[in-house]
C-alpha positions as semicolon CSV with decimal commas, in nm:
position;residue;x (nm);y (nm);z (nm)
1;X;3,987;-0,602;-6,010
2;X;3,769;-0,334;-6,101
3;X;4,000;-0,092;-6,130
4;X;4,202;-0,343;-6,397
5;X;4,558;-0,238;-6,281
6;X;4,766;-0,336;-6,536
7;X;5,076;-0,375;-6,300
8;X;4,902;-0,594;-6,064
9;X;5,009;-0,985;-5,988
10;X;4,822;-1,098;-5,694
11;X;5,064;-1,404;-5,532
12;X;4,828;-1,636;-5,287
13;X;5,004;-1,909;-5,130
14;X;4,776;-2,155;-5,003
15;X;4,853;-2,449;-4,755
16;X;4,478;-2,445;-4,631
17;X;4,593;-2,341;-4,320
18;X;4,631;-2,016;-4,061
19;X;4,989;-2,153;-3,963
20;X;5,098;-1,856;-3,745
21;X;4,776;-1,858;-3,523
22;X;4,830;-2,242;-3,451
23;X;4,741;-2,402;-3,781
24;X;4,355;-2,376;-3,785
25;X;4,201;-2,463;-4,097
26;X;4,098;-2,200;-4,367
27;X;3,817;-2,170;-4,568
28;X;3,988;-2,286;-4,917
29;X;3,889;-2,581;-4,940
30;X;3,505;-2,498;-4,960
31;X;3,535;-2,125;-5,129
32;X;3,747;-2,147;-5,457
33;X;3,976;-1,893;-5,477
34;X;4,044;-1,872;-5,840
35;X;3,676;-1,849;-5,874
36;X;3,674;-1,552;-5,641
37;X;3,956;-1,397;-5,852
38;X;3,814;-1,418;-6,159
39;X;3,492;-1,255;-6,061
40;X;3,684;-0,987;-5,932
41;X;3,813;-0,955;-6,351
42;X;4,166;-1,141;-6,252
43;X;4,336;-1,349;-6,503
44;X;4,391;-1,664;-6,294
45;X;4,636;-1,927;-6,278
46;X;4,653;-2,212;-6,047
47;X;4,975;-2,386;-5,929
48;X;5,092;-2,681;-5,808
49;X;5,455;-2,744;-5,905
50;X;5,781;-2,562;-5,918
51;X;5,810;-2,637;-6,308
52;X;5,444;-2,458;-6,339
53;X;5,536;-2,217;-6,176
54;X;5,815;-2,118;-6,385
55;X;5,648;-2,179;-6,713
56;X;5,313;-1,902;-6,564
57;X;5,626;-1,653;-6,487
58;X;5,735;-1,633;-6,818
59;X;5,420;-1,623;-6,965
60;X;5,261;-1,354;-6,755
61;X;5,549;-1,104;-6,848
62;X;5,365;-1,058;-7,186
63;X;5,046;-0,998;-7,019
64;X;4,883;-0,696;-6,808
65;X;4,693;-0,759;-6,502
66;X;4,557;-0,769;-6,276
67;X;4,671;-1,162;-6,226
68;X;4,660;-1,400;-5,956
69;X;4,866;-1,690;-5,935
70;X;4,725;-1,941;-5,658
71;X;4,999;-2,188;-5,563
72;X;4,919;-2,471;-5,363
73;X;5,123;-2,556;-5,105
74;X;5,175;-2,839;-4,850
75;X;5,163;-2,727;-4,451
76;X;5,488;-2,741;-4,277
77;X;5,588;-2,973;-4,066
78;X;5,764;-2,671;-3,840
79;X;5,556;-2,480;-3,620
80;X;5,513;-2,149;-3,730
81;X;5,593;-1,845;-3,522
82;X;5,333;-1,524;-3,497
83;X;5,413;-1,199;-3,698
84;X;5,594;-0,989;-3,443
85;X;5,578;-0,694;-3,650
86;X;5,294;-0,435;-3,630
87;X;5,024;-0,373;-3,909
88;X;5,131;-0,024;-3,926
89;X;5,485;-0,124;-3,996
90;X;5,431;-0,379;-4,246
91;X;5,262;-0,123;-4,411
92;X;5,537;0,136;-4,404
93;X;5,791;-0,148;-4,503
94;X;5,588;-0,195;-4,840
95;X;5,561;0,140;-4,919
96;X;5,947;0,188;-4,839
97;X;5,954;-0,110;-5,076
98;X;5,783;0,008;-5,368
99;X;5,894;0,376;-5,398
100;X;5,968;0,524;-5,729
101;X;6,393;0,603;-5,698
């Protein structure tokens, strides 16, 4: 946030919990995130339906960031499965992902 990246949307889904470690609770629901953001000089938006969520899209195309959109989400009723993939290939897979071509 300090470093005001103009190209920078931040995208936190938040269901309160850590579903792929066997659904322990998070912290989110005593630390508020969008406060968090905003002291970090975000422009925040907080979401809670699809039609928001469309409508802060839209908007945010005229605007430089950096942004964070905090959608709230409801926790599955599936269990969810572990990340089998390493940190160090997630990390390669991004920056695959966000070469200049």
């Amino acid at each position: 946030g300090s470093l005001k990246p103009k190209n920078l949307i931040h995208v936190v889904f938040d269901n309160g919990s850590h579903e792929s470690t066997g659904g322990q609770p998070t912290n989110s629901s005593k630390i508020n995130l969008e406060k968090v953001a905003k002291n970090a000089n975000y422009k925040t938006y907080k979401i809670t339906s699809k039609k928001q969520l469309t409508k802060i899209i839209l908007k945010i195309k005229k605007e430089v960031g950096p942004i964070m959109i905090l959608i709230k989400i409801q926790k599955s009723e599936e269990k969810s499965f572990r990340v089998d993939i390493t940190p160090k290939n997630i990390k390669k897979r991004f920056m695959k992902s966000i070469e200049k071509k």
